[in-house]
C-alpha positions in Angstrom: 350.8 245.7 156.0 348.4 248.4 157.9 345.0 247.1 158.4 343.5 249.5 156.1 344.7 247.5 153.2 342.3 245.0 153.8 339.8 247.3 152.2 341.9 248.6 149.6 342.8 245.8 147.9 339.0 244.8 147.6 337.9 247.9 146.8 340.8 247.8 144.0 340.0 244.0 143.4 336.2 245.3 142.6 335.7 248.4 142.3 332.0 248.2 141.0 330.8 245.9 143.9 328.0 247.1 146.6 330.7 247.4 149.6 327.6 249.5 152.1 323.8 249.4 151.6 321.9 251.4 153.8 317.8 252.6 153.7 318.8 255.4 151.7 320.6 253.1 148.8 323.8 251.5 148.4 327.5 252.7 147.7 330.1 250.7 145.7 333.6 249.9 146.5 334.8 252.7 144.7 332.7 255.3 145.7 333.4 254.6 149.5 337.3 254.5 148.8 336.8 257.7 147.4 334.6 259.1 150.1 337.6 257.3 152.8 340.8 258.7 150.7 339.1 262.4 151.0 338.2 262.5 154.4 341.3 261.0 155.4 343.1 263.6 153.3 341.4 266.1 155.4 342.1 264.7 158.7 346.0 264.6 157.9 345.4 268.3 156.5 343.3 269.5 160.0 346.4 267.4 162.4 349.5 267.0 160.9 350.6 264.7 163.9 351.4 261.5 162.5 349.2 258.6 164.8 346.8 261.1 166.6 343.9 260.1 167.9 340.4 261.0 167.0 337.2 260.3 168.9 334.6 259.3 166.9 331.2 259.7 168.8 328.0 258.8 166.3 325.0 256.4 166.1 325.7 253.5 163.2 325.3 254.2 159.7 327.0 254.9 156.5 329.1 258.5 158.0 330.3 256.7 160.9 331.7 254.0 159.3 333.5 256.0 156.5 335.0 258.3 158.7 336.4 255.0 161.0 337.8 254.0 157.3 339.0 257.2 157.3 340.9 257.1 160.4 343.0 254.4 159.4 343.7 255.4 156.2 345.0 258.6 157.9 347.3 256.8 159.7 345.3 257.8 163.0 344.5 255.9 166.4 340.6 255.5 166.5 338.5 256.3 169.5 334.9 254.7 169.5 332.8 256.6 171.6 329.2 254.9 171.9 326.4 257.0 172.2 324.5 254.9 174.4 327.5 255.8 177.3 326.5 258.6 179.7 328.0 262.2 179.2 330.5 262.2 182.5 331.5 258.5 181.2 332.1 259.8 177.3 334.1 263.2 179.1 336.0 261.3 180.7 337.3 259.0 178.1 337.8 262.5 175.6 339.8 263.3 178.4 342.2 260.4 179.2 342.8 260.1 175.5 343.5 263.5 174.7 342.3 263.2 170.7 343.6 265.7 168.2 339.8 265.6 166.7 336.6 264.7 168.0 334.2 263.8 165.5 330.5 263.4 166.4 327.0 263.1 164.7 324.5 265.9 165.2 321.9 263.7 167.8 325.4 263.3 170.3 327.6 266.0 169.9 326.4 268.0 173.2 327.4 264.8 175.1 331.1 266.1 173.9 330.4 269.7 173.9 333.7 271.5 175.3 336.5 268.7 175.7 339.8 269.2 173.7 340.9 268.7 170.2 339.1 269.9 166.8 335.3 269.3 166.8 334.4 268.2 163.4 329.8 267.5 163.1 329.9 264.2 161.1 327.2 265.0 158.5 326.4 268.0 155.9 327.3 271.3 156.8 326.9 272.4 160.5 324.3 275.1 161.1 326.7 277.1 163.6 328.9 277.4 160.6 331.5 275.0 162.4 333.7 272.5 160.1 331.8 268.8 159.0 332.8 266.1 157.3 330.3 266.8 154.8 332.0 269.9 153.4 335.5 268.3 154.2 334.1 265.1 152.1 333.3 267.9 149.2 336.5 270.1 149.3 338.6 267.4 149.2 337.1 264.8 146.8 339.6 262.9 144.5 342.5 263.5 146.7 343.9 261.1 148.4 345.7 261.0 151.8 350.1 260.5 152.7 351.0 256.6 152.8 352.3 256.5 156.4 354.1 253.6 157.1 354.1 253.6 161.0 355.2 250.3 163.2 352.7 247.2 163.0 353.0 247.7 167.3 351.7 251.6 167.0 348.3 252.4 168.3 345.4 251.8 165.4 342.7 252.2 168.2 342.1 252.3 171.7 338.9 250.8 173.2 337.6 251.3 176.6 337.1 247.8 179.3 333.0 247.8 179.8 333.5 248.1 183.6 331.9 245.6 184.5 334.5 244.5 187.3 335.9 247.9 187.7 337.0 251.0 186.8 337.5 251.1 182.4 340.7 251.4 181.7 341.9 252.4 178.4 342.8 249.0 176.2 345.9 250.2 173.4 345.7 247.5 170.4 347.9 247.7 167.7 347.8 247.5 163.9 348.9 243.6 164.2 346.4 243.1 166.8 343.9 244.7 164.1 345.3 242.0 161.6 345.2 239.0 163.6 342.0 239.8 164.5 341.3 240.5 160.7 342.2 237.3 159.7 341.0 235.1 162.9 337.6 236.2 161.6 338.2 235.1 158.0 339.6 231.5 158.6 337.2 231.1 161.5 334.3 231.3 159.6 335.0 231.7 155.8 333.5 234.6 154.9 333.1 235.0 150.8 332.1 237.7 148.4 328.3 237.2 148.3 328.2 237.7 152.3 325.8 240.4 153.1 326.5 241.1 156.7 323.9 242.9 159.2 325.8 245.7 161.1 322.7 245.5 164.0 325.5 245.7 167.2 327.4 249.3 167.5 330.2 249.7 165.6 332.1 250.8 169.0 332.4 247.6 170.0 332.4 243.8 168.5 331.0 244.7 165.2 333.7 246.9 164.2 335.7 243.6 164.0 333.9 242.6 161.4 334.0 245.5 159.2 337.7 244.6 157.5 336.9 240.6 157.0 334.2 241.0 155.7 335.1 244.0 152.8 338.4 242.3 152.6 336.7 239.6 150.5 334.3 242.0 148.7 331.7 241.8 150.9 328.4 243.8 151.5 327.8 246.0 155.0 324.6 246.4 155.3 323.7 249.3 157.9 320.6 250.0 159.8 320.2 253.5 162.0 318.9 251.8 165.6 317.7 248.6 164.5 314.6 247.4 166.5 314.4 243.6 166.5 311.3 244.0 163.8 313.8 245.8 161.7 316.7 243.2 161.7 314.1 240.1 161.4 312.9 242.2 158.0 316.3 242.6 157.3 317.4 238.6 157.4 314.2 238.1 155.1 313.6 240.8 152.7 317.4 241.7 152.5 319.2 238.7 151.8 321.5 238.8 155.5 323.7 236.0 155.5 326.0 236.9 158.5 325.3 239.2 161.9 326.8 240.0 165.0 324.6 240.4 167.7 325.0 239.8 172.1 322.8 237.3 173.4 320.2 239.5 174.7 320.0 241.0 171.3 319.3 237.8 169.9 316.9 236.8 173.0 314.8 240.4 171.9 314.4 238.5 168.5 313.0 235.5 169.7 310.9 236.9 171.5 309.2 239.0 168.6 305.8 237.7 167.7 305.9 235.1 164.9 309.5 234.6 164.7 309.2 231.5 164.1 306.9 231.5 161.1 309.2 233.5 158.7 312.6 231.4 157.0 315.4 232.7 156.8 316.9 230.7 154.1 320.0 233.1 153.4 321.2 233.5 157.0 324.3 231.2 157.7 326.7 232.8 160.2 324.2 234.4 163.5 327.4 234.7 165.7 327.1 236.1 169.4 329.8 236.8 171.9 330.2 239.0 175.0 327.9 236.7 177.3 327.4 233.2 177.5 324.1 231.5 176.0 322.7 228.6 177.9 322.1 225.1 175.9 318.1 225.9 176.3 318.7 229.3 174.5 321.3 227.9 171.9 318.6 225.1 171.4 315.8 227.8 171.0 317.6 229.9 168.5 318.8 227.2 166.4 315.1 226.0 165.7 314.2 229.2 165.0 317.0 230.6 162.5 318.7 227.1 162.1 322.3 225.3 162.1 324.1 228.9 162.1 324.7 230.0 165.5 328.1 230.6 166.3 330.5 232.2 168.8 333.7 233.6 169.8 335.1 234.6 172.9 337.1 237.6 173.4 337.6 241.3 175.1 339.0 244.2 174.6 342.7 243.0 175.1 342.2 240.4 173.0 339.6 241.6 170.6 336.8 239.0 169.7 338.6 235.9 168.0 340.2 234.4 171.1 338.3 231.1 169.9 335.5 230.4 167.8 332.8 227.6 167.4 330.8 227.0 164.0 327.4 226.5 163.7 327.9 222.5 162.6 330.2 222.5 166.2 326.8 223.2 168.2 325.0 220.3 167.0 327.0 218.4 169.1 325.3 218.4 172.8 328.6 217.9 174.6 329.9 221.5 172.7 327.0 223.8 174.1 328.6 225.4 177.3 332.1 226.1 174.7 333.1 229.0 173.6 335.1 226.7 170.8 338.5 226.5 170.1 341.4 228.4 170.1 342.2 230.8 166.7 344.6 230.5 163.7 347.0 233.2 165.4 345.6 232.6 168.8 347.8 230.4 171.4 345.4 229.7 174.6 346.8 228.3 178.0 344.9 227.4 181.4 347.3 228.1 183.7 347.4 228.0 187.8 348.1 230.3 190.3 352.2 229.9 189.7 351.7 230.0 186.4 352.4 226.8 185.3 349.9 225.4 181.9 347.3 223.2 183.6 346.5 220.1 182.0 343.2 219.3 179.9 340.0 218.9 182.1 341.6 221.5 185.3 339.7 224.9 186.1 342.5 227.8 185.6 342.9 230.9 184.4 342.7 231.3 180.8 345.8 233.4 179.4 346.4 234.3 175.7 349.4 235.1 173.6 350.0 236.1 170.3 349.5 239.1 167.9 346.1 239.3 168.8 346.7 241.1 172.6 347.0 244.6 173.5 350.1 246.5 173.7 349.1 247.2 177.3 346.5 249.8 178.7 346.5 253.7 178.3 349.0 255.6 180.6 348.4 252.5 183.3 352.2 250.7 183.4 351.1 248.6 186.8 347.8 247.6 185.5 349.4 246.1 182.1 352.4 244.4 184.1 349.6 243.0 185.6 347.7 242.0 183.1 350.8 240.7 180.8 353.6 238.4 182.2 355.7 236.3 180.5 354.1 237.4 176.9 350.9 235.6 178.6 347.8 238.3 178.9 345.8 237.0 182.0 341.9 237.3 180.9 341.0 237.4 184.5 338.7 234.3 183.5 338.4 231.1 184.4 338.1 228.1 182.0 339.0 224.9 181.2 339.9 222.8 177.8 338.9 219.7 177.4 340.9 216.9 175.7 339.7 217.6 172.3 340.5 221.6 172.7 337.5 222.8 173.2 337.5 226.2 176.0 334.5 226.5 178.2 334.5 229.5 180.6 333.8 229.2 184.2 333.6 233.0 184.9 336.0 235.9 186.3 338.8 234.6 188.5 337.3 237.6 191.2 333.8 236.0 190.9 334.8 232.0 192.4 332.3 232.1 195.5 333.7 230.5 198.1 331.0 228.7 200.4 331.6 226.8 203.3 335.2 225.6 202.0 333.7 225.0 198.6 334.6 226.5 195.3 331.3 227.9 193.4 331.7 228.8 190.0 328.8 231.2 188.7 328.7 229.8 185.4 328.2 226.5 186.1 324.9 227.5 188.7 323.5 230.0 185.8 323.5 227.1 183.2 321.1 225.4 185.0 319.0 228.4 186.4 318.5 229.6 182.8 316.9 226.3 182.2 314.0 227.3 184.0 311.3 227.9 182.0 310.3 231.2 183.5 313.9 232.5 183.9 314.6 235.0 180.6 318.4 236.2 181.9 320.5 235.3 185.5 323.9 236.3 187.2 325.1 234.5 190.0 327.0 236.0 192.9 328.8 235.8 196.2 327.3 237.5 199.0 329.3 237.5 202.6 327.4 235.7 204.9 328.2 234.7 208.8 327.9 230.9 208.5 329.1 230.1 205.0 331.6 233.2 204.5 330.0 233.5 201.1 326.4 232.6 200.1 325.8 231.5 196.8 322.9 234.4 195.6 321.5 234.9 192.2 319.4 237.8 190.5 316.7 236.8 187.8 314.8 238.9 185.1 311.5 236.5 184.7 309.8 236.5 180.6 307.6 238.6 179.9 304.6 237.9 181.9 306.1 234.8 183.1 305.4 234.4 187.0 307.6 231.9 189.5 308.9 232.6 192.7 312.4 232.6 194.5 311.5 229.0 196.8 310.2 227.1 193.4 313.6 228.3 191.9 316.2 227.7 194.1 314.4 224.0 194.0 314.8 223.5 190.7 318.6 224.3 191.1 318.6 222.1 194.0 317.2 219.3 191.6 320.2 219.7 189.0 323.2 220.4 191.2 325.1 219.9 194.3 323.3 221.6 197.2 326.4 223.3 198.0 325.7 225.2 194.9 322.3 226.1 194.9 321.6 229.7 195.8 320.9 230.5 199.4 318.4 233.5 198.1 317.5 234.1 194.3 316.5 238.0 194.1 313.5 238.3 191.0 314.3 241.6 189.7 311.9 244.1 187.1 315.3 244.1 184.7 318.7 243.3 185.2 321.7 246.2 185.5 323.2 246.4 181.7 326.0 247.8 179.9 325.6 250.4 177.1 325.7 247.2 174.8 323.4 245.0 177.2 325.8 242.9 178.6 324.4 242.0 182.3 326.5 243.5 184.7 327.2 240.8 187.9 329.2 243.7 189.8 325.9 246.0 189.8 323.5 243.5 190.3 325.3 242.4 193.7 325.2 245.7 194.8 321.6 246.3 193.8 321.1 243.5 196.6 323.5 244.6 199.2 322.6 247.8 198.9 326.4 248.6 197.7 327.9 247.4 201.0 329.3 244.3 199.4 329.9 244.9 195.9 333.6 243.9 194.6 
């Protein structure tokens, strides 16, 4: 089946349910498959090129998300385009995917002004008289869009790598992909009917993985436009949030918000992160705060999101905190070594995935997707390790092992224990090529707010908690860290921030 039907058979199942609540009221499972089957209608109508792509550039809320539905339903490739990306980066993905229709919200369209396809203004009627899914959402209401029955290994959406380590390159994942993913998420962590999810992360990225688990068993979306962390912590409490996806510095903004930890939030049992690790001290501080319901799953683009998973009962265990959990129902995980053999429990290799859940390969890039895929084995580029009860702990990129004076370095393990400094609020540990060692160990801080320590107190704190060999040779205490468009620290950037750009890899 197409991914789409997760929806439809809920919204089928019960039609009278809320399926989206937003600050302007809610909308029941029948009125958004209504809204979906028209638009989708429309988009066949406007391209009649079976498995186009359409862009879909717009801020979270109830529009953006119906129009995603409505992409699928169309039978149409979706291409997320977040705002919060700059206007060359956002050009240049419109043009290395070539979509039939762009579709963007009126805050962002300029950002797209002038690249190919259709534009469509997501919203009421478009003041320069051009076409918008509101008046498409109007002229076709109560139709309802061809059945396409297209190969479960056709595109259903391409998503762009962050760039983090490199230039992004265009990630193809399929309609299986989309339902392993689908129902990774739903035997991972059980999601029911009365789940009323927070949609606080953009839709471009991980929390568009949660849309179809969570309306495929009858679920409630409930959408905020720019959530501040006030707005989500009044959210958990006044309505009723039981499940969110958030990155950890998302969830570090929350603790950090004045009297967070005098409210309940009695409701909230699934407060799932991924994208970044979380240190045991920040795992510890969030769990006293919100309770026994942080979880986690580790994934990427080429493997979207449900690689593995851990459950918030799984973190109460103190040997558990630096895992990422273990391997998914459809997921099969390897660490293997440089020849590609599997590595046996307890070894440092590269983590490699197979399974339904990994791309087809990456956009108009053969080289980089032989690369990337041998032997039916995706090669994450990261580093981990099981241990004998299967859990996977990640050590960091295979690119990023600093080697030091014949010694292997991995950043993970040195950021664990700078993050347990009191003063320290985020860290990313680098190599830096250096004369004596061939690389020194260096690490970049952001400090809390008003928090004040300097570089010699923290690399002795390290020193206290680790081999020397892995200490940093110079910790760099910076006003704010480099970020993603979804606040993912960005080691690559940082390094060059320090070098100046002459040693960045």
């Amino acid at each position: 089946m197409l991914p789409i039907e997760f929806f439809r058979r809920a919204a089928a199942r019960t039609p009278d349910a809320v399926a989206v609540e937003t600050v302007e009221g809610t909308v029941s499972y029948r009125e958004l498959a209504t809204r979906v089957d028209a638009l989708a209608a429309a988009l066949q109508t406007l391209d009649l090129t079976a498995g186009s792509r359409v862009g879909l550039l717009a801020a979270n809320g109830e529009p953006q998300l119906t129009a995603l539905l409505a992409i699928l339903a169309a039978g149409k490739c979706w291409v997320p385009l977040n705002p919060r990306n700059g206007e060359a980066e956002l050009r240049a993905m419109v043009d290395t995917t070539r979509p039939g229709i762009v579709i963007a919200d009126a805050v962002n369209r300029g950002k797209v002004a002038g690249a190919g396809g259709l534009h469509l203004l997501l919203g009421d009627g478009d003041p320069d008289g051009g076409p918008s899914t509101g008046r498409l959402l109007e002229r076709f209401r109560g139709a309802s869009p061809q059945r396409l029955h297209p190969p479960l290994d056709a595109t259903q959406a391409i998503k762009f790598t962050s760039g983090s380590t490199g230039k992004p390159k265009g990630v193809q994942q399929s309609h299986r992909c989309w339902n392993s993913f689908t129902a990774n998420i739903l035997d991972a962590f059980g999601f029911d009917a009365d789940e009323r999810f927070l949609v606080a992360a953009p839709l471009t990225h991980g929390s568009s993985c949660f849309v179809l688990p969570v309306l495929a068993r009858g679920g409630r979306l409930v959408l905020l436009d720019r959530p501040k962390p006030p707005d989500v912590l009044r959210a958990f409490v006044e309505r009723g949030i039981t499940a969110t996806y958030l990155t950890p510095t998302m969830i570090y903004m929350l603790l950090a918000e004045p009297g967070v930890g005098e409210r309940a939030y009695p409701a909230l049992r699934h407060l799932i992160y991924s994208g970044a690790p979380m240190r045991a001290a920040q795992i510890r501080a969030a769990q006293a705060v919100f309770g026994p319901c942080i979880e986690t799953c580790y994934g990427q683009a080429e493997a979207p999101q449900m690689i593995s998973a851990m459950r918030g009962a799984e973190f109460l265990d103190e040997s558990r905190l630096g895992s990422v959990g273990r391997p998914c129902l459809l997921t099969g995980v390897a660490i293997l070594g440089p020849d590609g053999t599997e590595r046996p429990a307890g070894e440092v290799g590269e983590i490699a995935v197979r399974g339904d859940l990994i791309m087809t390969g990456y956009l108009d890039n053969p080289e980089a997707t032989a690369a990337a895929i041998k032997d039916g084995w995706l090669r994450t580029g990261d580093l981990g390790v099981l241990d004998a009860d299967g859990y996977l702990s990640i050590k960091g990129r295979s690119r990023e092992v600093i080697i030091t004076g014949g010694f292997n370095v991995y950043p993970a393990d040195v950021e664990a224990v700078l993050g347990r400094h009191p003063a320290v609020q985020e860290c990313t540990v680098f190599g830096v090529e250096d004369d004596k060692w061939g690389e020194a160990v260096h690490a970049a801080v952001e400090l809390h707010a008003g928090a004040e320590t300097g570089e010699a107190a923290l690399i002795a704190f390290v020193k206290e908690r680790l081999d020397g060999v892995k200490a940093p040779k110079r910790i760099h205490i910076m006003r704010e860290l480099p970020r993603s468009a979804v606040g993912k620290v960005l080691r690559r950037q940082a390094r060059a921030m320090v070098t100046g750009g002459t040693d960045a890899r």
